[in-house]
TIMAR-684654 format. One line per 2 residues: number of its first residue (from 1); their letters; for each residue x, y, z of C-alpha. Coordinates in steps of 0.25 Angstrom, whole numbers, plus 5000, padded with zeros to 4 digits. Each point is the difference from the previous one (the first is absolute). Layout:
# residues N
NUM	a	X:Y:Z  ... $
This chain:
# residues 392
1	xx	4967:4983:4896  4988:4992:4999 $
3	xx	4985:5004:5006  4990:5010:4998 $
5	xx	5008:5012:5003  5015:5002:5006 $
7	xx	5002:5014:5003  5014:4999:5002 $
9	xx	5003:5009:5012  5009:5015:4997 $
11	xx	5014:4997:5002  5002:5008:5015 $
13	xx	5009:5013:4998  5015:4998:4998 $
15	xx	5003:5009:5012  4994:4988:5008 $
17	xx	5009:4992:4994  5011:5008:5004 $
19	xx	4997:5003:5013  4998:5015:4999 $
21	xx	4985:5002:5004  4991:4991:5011 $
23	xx	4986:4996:4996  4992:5007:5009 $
25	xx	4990:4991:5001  5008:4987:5003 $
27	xx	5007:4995:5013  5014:5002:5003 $
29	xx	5007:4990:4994  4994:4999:4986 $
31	xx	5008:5002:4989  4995:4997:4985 $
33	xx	5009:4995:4988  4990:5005:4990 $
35	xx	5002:4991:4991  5007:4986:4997 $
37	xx	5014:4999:4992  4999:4995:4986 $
39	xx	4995:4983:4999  5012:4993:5001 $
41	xx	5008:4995:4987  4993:4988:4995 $
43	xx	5013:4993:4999  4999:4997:5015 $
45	xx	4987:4993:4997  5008:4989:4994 $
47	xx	5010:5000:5012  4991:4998:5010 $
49	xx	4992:4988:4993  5014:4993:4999 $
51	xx	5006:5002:5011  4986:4997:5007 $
53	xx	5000:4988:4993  5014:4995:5005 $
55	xx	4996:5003:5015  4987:4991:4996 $
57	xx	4995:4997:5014  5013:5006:5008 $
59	xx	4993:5013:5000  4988:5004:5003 $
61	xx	4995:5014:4996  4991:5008:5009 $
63	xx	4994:5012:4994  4991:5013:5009 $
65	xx	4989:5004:4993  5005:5016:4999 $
67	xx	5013:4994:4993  5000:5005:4984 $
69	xx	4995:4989:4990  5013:4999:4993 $
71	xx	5004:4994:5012  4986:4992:5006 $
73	xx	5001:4993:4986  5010:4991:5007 $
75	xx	4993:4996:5012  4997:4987:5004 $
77	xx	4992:5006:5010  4993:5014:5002 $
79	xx	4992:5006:5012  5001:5011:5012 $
81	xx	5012:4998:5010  4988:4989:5009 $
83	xx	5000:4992:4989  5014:4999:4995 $
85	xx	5006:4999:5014  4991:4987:5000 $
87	xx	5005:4994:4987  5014:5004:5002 $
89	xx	4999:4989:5013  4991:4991:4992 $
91	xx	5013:4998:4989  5011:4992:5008 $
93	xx	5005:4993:4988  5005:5014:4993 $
95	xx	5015:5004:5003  4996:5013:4997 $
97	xx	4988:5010:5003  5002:5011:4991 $
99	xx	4992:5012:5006  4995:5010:4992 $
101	xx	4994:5009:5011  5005:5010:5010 $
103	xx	5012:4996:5012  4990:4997:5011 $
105	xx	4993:4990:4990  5012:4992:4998 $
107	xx	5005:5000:5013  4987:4992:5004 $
109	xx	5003:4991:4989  5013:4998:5007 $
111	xx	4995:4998:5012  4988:4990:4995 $
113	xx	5011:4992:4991  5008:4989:5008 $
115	xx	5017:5001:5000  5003:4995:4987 $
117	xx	4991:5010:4993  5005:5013:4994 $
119	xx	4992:5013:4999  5005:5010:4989 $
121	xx	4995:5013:4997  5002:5006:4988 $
123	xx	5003:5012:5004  5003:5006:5014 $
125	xx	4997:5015:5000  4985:4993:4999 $
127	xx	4996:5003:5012  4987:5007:5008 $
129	xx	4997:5013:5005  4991:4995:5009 $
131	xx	5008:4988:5007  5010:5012:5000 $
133	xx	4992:5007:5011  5000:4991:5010 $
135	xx	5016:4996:5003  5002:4992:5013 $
137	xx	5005:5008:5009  4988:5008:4998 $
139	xx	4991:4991:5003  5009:4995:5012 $
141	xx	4997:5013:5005  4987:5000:4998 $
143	xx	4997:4988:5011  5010:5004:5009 $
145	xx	4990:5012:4999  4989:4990:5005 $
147	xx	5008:4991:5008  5001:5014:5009 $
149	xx	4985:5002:5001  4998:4985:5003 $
151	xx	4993:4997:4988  5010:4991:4990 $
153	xx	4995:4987:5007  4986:5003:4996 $
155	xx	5002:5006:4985  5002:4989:4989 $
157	xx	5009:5005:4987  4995:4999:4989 $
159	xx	5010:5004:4986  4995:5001:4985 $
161	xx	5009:4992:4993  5004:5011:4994 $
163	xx	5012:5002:5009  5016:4996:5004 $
165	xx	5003:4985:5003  5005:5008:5013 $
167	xx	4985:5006:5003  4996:4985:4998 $
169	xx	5008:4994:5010  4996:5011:5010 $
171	xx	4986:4995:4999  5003:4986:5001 $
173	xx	5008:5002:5012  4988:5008:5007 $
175	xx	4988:4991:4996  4995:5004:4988 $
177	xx	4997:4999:4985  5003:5005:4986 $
179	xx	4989:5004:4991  4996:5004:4987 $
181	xx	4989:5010:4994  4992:4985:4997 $
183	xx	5000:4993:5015  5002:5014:5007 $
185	xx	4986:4999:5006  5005:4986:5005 $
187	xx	5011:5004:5005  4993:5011:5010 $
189	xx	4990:4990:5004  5012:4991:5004 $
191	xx	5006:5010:5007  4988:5005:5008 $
193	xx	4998:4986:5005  5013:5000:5006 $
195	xx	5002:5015:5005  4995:5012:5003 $
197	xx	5003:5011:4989  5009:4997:4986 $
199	xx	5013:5009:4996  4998:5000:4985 $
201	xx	5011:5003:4992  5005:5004:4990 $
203	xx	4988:5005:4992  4989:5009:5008 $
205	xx	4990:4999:4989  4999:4986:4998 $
207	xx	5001:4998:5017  4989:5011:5000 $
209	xx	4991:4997:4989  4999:4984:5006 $
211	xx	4998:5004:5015  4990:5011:4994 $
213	xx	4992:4993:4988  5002:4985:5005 $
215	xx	5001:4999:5014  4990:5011:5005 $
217	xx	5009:5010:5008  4999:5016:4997 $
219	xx	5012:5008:4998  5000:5006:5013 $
221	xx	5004:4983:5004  5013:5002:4991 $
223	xx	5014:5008:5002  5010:5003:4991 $
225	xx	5013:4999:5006  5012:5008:4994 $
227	xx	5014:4994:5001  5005:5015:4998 $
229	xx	4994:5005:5012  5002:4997:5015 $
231	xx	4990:4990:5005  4995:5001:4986 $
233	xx	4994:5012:5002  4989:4994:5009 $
235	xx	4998:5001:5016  4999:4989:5008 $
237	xx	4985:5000:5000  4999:4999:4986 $
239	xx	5008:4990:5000  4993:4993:5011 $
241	xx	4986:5001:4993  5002:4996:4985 $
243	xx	4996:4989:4996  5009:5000:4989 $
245	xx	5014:5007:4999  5003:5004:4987 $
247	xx	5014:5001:4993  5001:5013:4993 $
249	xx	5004:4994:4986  4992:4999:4985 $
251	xx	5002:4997:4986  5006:5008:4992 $
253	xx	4991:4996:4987  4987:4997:5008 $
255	xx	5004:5015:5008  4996:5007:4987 $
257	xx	4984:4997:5000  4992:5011:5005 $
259	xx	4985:5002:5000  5002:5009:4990 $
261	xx	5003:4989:4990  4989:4993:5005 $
263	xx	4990:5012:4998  5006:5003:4986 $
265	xx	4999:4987:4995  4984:4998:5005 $
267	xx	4997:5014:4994  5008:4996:4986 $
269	xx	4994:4985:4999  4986:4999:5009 $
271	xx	5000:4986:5001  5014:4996:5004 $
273	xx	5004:4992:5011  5010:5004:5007 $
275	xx	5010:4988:5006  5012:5003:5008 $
277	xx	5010:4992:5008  5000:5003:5015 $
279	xx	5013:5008:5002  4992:5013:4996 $
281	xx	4997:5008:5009  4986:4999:5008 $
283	xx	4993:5011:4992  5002:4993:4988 $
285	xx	4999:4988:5004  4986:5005:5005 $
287	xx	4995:5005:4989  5003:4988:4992 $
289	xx	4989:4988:4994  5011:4990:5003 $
291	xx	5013:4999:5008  5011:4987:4998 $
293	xx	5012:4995:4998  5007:4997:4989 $
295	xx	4995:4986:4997  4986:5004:5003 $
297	xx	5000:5013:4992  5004:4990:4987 $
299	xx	4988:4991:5005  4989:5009:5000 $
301	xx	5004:5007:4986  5000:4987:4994 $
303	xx	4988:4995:5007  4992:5014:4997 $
305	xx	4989:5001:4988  5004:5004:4988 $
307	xx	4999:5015:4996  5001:5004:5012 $
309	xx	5010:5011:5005  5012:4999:5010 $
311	xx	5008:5011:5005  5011:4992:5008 $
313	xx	5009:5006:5011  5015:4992:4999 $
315	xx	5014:4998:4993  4997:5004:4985 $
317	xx	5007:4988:4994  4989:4991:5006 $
319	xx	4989:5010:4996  5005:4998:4987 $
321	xx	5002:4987:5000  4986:4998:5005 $
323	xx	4994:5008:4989  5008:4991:4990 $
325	xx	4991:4989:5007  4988:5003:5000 $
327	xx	4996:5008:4987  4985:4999:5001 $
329	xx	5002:5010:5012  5004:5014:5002 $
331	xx	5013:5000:5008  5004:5014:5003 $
333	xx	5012:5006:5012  4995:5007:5010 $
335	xx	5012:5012:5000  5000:5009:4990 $
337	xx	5015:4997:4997  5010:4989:5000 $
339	xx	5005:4995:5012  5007:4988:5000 $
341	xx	5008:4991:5014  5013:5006:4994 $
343	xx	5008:4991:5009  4992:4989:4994 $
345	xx	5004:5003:4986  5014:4998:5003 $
347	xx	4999:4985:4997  5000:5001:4984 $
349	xx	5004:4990:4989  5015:5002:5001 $
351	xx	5000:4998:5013  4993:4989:5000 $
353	xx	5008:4994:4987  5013:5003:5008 $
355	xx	4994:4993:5012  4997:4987:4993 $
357	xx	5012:5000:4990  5008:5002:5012 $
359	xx	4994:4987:5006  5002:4991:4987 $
361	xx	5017:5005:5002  5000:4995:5014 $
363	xx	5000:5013:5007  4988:5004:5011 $
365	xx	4998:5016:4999  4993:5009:5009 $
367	xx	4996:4989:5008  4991:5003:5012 $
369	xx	5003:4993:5015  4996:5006:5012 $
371	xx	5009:4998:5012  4996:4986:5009 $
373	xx	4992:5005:5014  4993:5011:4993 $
375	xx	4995:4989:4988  4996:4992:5012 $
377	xx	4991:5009:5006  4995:5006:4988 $
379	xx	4994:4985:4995  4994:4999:5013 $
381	xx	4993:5013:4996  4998:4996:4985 $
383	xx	4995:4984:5003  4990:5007:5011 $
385	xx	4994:5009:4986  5001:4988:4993 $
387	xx	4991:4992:5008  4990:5013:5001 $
389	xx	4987:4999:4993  5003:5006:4986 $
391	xx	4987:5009:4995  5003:5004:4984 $
């Protein structure tokens, strides 16, 4: 690893691994591999440069930024899910979009690609915890909650896209828009202009820390509903007086940044600056000298001066990557110990190998589709994010 220094993060405690004690100091939700498998057998290398090469153009190869670099090396195109979800519609001519992601992310892709595309995923168990907390008949429940108090025609859904082709087609059949962490500001703004309040789901943080930071409200103007509890756990005053109602949902990686790592790292480095992305939570998104999405986190490390000190809250592959990228600066993570998107880390270079090989026999494996009326609705959702002003 290249740069000025790379501390690699302590390897988390093995009874994490195992499930047999909680970090106290994370959400629910959070569970941390500790450490990555072995690097692939380098014998795969050369199967996936020739079976790629006899797709040629038939395939086209999305890779996420929190994906392993044994497995972004074969990209033909990297970026968060905003600018993927773009690209994956921008590439009509592919017969294939292999996405190396998370379930949601190629759902999207499938519902973004016309007919005759095929989405495959190299692996199915890649899922994510946060699109997990929000299932639909959660969330139907949730606005037949404010259908009673008379307030669903005035609220305006607005759904990260980290969530369930399902969850999309609920907010395109009630008027509203997907969003990302880049255009989520946007999407509020949007929203406001056509209702009253905004049910956020599935992440509170990101919902929070843009109606907070970005659109001027105060807590006291935002919620958090809980599927797990009647009425969510709120009265119908509450209800009636947010502003924005908040899914009660998080990132299981972002979940783990405290304000104590914030505090430990500006006592150990003085001149840090600290960058997190905006599913932290609001105190540490508070204390932070920065706050962005992935694509931007990238941008403003690159554009930064050199020498200087960076203590970035995200998915460690990407830290990592960007302190391979910028050796003139000090990259550092913000957690003491390695977290990585477990579920992200599912998609590895067998399964990617297996995936194209596969393909070059004829045979379309884990292949993506989500069912007709909900991929209607869902596009009205996605085209509406779409044609939102992106902010980077």
């Amino acid at each position: 690893m290249s740069g000025l220094t790379w501390t690699e993060p302590a390897a988390s405690p093995l009874l994490y691994l195992l499930g047999q004690i909680k970090d106290s100091q994370s959400e629910r939700g959070v569970e941390c591999p500790g450490f990555l498998p072995p690097p692939s057998n380098q014998d795969l290398v050369a199967r996936a440069i020739s079976a790629k090469e006899k797709l040629g153009e038939r395939v086209f190869i999305l890779g996420h930024h929190y994906q392993r670099d044994e497995v972004i090396q074969f990209a033909d195109s990297t970026g968060d899910s905003f600018k993927l979800a773009k690209d994956a519609a921008a590439r009509p001519e592919a017969d294939y979009i292999v996405f190396c992601g998370v379930h949601f992310m190629a759902e999207s892709a499938d519902i973004l690609t016309h007919g005759d595309q095929k989405v495959i995923l190299p692996d199915l168990a890649a899922g994510c915890s946060m699109a997990d907390m929000a299932a639909i008949d959660q969330v139907e429940t949730c606005w037949s909650d404010l259908e009673k108090i008379g307030i669903a025609k005035s609220t305006v859904p607005v759904v990260y896209m980290n969530s369930t082709a399902a969850i999309k087609g609920f907010t395109g059949r009630n008027g509203g828009t997907v969003c990302t962490s880049s255009n989520a500001k946007s999407a509020m703004d949007w929203a406001f202009a056509k209702g009253e309040r905004i049910l956020f789901l599935p992440d509170q943080h990101l919902g929070r820390n843009t109606a907070v930071l970005q659109m001027g409200l105060s807590l006291s103007d935002c919620v958090v509903y809980d599927p797990y509890k009647p009425n969510g756990g709120l009265t119908d005053s509450e209800l009636l007086n947010a502003k924005v109602i908040l899914w009660k949902g998080h990132c299981s990686v972002h979940g783990r940044f405290t304000i104590n790592s914030v505090n430990d790292v500006r006592a150990k480095v003085p001149d840090v600056n600290v960058l997190v992305h905006p599913e932290c939570i609001n105190e540490v998104v508070q204390a932070a000298d920065q706050v962005g999405s992935t694509e931007s986190i990238i941008k403003i490390i690159k554009a930064a001066p050199a020498g200087s000190a960076w203590a970035v809250g995200t998915e460690l592959n990407l830290v990592r990557r960007i302190a391979q990228d910028n050796p003139d600066k000090r990259v550092m993570f913000l957690d003491k110990t390695i977290c990585y998107c477990s579920t992200m880390n599912r998609i590895d270079l067998p399964h990617l190998v297996s995936s194209l090989e596969n393909l070059v026999a004829g045979k379309v494996v884990n292949q993506i589709q989500v069912e007709a009326d909900t991929a209607k609705w869902a596009k009205i959702a996605l085209d509406q994010m779409l044609a939102l002003p992106a902010k980077i």
